[in-house]
C-alpha positions, 0 to 999 in steps of 0.5 A: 287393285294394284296387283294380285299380290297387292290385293292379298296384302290389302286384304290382310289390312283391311280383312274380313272373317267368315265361319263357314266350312270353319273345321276344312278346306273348303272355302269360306263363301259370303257374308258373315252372319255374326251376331253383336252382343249389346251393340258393341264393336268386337274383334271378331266383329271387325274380321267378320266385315266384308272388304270391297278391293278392285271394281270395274265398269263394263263398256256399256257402262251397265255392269260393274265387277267388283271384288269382297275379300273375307278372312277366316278366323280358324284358318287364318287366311283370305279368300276373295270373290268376284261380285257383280251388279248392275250400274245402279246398284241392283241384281247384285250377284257372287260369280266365284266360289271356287276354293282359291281366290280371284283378283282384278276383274276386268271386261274385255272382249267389249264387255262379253268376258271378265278377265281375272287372275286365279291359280291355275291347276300347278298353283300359278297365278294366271289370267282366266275369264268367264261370262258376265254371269259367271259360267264358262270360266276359262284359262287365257294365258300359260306362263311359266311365271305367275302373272302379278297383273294385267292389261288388255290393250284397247285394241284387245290384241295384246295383253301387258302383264307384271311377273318377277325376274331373279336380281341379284344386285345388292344380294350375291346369286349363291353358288350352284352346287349349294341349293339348300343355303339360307346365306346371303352374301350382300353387297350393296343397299336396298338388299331388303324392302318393308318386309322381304329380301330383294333376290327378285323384282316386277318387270313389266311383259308385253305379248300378244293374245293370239286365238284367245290365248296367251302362251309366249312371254313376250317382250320384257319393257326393261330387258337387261335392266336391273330397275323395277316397274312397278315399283315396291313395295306398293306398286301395282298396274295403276303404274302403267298405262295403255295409249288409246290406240294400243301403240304406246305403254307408259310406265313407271320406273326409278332407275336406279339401284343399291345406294343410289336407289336408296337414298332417291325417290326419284322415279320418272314416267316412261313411254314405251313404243310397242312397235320399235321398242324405243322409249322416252323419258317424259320427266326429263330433259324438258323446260321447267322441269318440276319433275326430281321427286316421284312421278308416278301412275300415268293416265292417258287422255282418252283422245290420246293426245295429252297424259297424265300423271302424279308428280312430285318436286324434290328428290328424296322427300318421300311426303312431298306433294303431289301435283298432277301433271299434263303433257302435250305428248306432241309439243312435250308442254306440261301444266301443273293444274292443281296449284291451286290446291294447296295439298297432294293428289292421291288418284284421279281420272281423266274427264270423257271430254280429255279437258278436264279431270277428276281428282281427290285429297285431303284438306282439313280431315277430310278427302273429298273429290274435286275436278279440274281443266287444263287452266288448274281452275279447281272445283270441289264437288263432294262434301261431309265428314267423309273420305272419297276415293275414285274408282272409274268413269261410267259416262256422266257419273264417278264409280267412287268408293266412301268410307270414315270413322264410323263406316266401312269402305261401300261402292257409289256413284257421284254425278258431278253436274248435280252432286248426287250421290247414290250407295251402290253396296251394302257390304256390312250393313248386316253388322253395322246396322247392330252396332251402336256407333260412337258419335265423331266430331272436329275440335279445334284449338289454339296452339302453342304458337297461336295456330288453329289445330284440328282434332277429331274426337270420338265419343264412347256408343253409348256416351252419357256427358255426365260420366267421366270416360278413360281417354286416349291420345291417338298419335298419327303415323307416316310422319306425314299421314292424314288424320282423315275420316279414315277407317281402319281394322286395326286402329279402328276408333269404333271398337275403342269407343265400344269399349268406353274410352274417348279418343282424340286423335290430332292432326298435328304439325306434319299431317297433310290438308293444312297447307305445305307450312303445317305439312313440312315443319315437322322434318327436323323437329320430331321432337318439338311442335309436333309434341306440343301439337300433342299435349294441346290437344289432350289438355284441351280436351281434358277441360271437358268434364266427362274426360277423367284426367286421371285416366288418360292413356296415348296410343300410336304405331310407326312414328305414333310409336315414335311419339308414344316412346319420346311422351313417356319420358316428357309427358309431366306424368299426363298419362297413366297407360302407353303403347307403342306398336312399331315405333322408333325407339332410337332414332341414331340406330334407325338411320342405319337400319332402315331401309328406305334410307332417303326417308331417313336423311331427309327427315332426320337432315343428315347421318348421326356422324355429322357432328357439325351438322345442326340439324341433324344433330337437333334431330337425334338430340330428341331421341326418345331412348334419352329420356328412358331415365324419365319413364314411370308409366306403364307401357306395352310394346308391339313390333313385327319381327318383318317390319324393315322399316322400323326393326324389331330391335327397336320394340324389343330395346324399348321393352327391355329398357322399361323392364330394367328401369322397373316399369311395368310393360309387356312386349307383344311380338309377331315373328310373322308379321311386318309393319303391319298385322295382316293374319286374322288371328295376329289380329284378334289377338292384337285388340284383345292385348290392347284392350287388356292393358288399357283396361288394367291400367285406365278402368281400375 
């Protein structure tokens, strides 16, 4: 897991619920023996799955450390664990079972300890450890600080660690003697970031492990500077990176603040020597240099002599592909060595050879995991209606993670001489084994313009073709998100099919593993292809005979609420339901409420004053508030009053625009919740909501 913090929030995503000690404080241990009533997906279904975080293969290779974290319906919070279980997936054991939770094991010691953080007795996140079986836990460091994460150096003498340090560049630091203040004086961009005001940023330490302690705070890799590693608002210790001779850290950093920070994504790869403190740019001021965008999470090769990275051309284009980098770290050469995969990198790992990687993304609705030498000659290895993730090397297999539309993340291992595939975990085979999956299956269509579309649909559990179904257009976010086999415990697409409705969800003009034409036309063109993309998809599917077209509903969050919001007045009365869950409303007030504003000027191609500037122009003509004289559909609005991104006041205006117009609608709020809903209860009560007005609208 990225981080600590990381790790909360992702488990908030991807949550879990646990009945136990329900009525107290003790914590909520294990599995959650839920029973499924009638083989159908529930709310409670869903918060009751276990979610597999971070894992970590011993030295030996014979071990892996994993983390579960499981929510709690009636405390409404989280509580992880750390499991570990031997390499082919037996003696699987639950080490911790104290009341606060543990993030990020690690072995150390060569593989006689787990390191992990945990609360210590004042409540400050802190690095423990214990033996492999579970026993002897005890604190390693005593830092004023809590410690957002953590890395042993190979040589096991030092530790680089994350903590916060105060900033208060674009947010004035208030006068001393007015404590109690809740003003906030800003001065500049970027003052606030997803769902929190910037008055602190991660900085990464250095320090020593001195008799199996760590006291002393060490050396700030940034001291005296006002940039973040990692960097917000997802960042974590995949960012930086020991050398295998413990002499050298790399790390990730855009240096930049305020304005400038916000309208660029240009972050480089920086090396850090431990002994001097002299640091070196790797991203610039190199022949063909191909490095404006982000650069980020640098891997070492294990012999030392190359590093690696995910890159990014363009500054400001936020969905630019990533191409994985080499460099020579003696002749400062690098290799581009996916070109010839015509979509982005989303993680990899270096090969024990230092000639060859291991790397997985998206192409055509699926992520499947590829390997390539230094020459860029690109192999797939996995295949299936399947999305792969790497975790780790463990000698001549891959420690991957496997989930999709009809299954949960589980753990497994992949040789890649032979392609096979061993389950590890069996997280949520209790829950799933009731469940009466619905069947997920490709459809492709021809386009408005003669291109080849690929959408997923998905059957009701207990689909009969001779019925007729309610069906749902699903709207992807991002922009620039995959429709991949994901699975998701929010826009879960079992849970919808559990409750009898079809669902076909498009990857439509701007999704990602259709080449860089399909991915980039969508910039500029909100509301143009990308719709049609839409409405193709849904009408196609509306030939079918067991689709009732007089019940069709369409669905999305962020800028799926953006479709939602700009279909409602130009869908030629298709639909008979809407919802929208923290999308754009008006896109001229979202340029100047965002706050990641380079995102903004590239896709909307410049600012709403720009009055000569086409493009942009083009862009905000395709505003969905124009078209609110068109709304006669029902539509309920979600929005968290925490989202930065896309603002409360977005969600609100849309409902209260729909109300004054006479249209029937509702307006879920969430005060704490960001773009996002994270707490169990928020969770529950965001499915039952959707499901209600679907119902009351599709199933008269």
């Amino acid at each position: 897991m990225k981080s600590y913090k990381m790790a909360i929030l992702a488990a908030g995503l991807i949550a879990a619920s646990h009945d136990a000690a329900a009525q107290s404080d003790a914590p909520f241990i294990g599995k959650h023996n839920i029973a499924i009533e009638n083989g159908r997906m529930t709310p409670e279904a869903l918060w009751a799955m276990g979610r597999i975080g971070s894992s970590k293969v011993s030295p030996d290779g014979k071990t892996i450390a994993y983390t579960v974290t499981y929510y709690s319906k009636e405390q409404n919070k989280s509580h992880s664990v750390i499991y570990t279980m031997n390499a082919d997936g037996s003696n699987n054991k639950m080490l911790t079972t104290i009341k606060g939770g543990e993030y990020e094991p690690t072995w150390i010691k060569n593989g006689a300890k787990i390191a992990f953080l945990t609360a210590d007795e004042n409540g400050t996140m802190q690095i423990f450890e214990m033996n492999a079986d579970g026993s002897e836990r005890k604190q390693l460091s005593f830092l004023k600080k809590d410690v957002e994460g953590f890395s042993f150096s190979p040589d096991g003498q030092k530790v680089l660690y994350v903590a916060s340090i105060p900033y208060h560049h674009s947010i004035q630091e208030n006068d001393a003697d007015l404590p109690k203040s809740t003003g906030m004086v800003v001065t500049d961009l970027m003052y606030k970031h997803w769902d929190e005001y910037v008055t602190s940023i991660p900085h990464p330490y250095v320090t020593n492990f001195v008799d199996g302690k760590v006291t002393e705070e060490g050396i700030d890799l940034l001291q005296g500077e006002g940039f973040e590693s990692p960097m917000k608002p997802f960042g974590g210790m995949e960012q930086l990176a020991w050398s295998p001779d413990s002499k050298t850290i790399a790390y990730t950093c855009r240096k930049k603040e305020g304005k400038e920070y916000a309208f660029s994504t240009d972050s480089d790869i920086f090396l850090y020597d431990v002994a001097t403190g002299k640091t070196e740019n790797l991203c610039k001021d190199y022949t063909a240099d191909k490095n404006m965008g982000y650069d980020i999470n640098p891997a070492f090769s294990p012999d030392g002599k190359l590093i690696a990275w995910q890159s990014m051309e363009r500054d400001g284009y936020e969905s630019d592909r990533n191409r994985l980098c080499v460099m020579d770290l003696q002749k400062h050469t690098k290799t581009y060595v996916t070109e010839d995969f015509d979509s982005g990198v989303d993680g990899f790992v270096w090969n024990s050879d230092s000639k060859s990687l291991y790397f997985y993304g998206v192409w055509h609705g699926v992520s499947m995991i590829y390997s390539t030498n230094l020459k860029g000659n690109v192999k797939q290895i996995t295949e299936g209606q399947y999305d792969f993730t790497i975790s780790q090397l463990m000698g001549d297999k891959l420690l991957i993670g496997r989930h999709s539309m009809m299954e949960p993340d589980e753990l497994y291992t992949l040789v890649p001489q032979t392609k096979k595939i061993t389950q590890l975990t069996t997280e949520n085979k209790h829950i799933m084994d009731q469940l009466h999956k619905g069947k997920v299956e490709p459809r492709w269509t021809t386009t408005t313009d003669g291109k080849q579309m690929l959408s997923w649909v998905i059957y009701p559990s207990d689909f009969n073709p001779n019925k007729k179904y309610p069906t749902l257009l699903f709207c992807e976010g991002g922009p620039q998100s995959p429709v991949s086999q994901f699975w998701s415990y929010r826009w879960n697409f079992q849970i919808m099919a559990a409750n009898d409705y079809i669902i076909i969800a498009p990857n439509r003009r701007g999704l990602p593993g259709f080449g860089q034409e399909w991915l980039e036309q969508i910039s500029g063109d909100y509301g143009g292809q990308c719709m049609k993309d839409y409405l193709t998809a849904i009408d196609d599917l509306c030939k079918e005979s067991y689709v009732d077209k007089d019940r069709l509903g369409c669905v999305g969050a962020s800028f799926g609420g953006f479709s939602v919001y700009w279909l409602a007045g130009n869908h030629d009365k298709r639909f008979k339901a809407f919802i929208a869950h923290d999308g754009i409303y008006n896109i001229e007030q979202q340029y100047v409420e965002t706050e990641e504003m380079w995102f903004a000027q590239w896709d909307m191609k410049g600012a709403p004053w720009e009055k000569n500037n086409a493009a942009a122009q083009k862009t905000f003509a395709a505003s969905p508030h124009l078209f609110v004289d068109k709304w006669d559909t029902p539509i309920l609005c979600i929005q968290g009053e925490k989202d930065f991104r896309i603002t409360t006041n977005q969600g609100e205006s849309a409902f209260n625009a729909a109300v004054i117009r006479g249209i029937p609608a509702e307006l879920l709020q969430f005060p704490d919740e960001n773009h996002w809903v994270l707490k169990p209860q928020n969770g529950i009560l965001w499915q039952r909501t959707f499901f209600r007005w679907l119902d009351k609208w599709l199933k008269k």
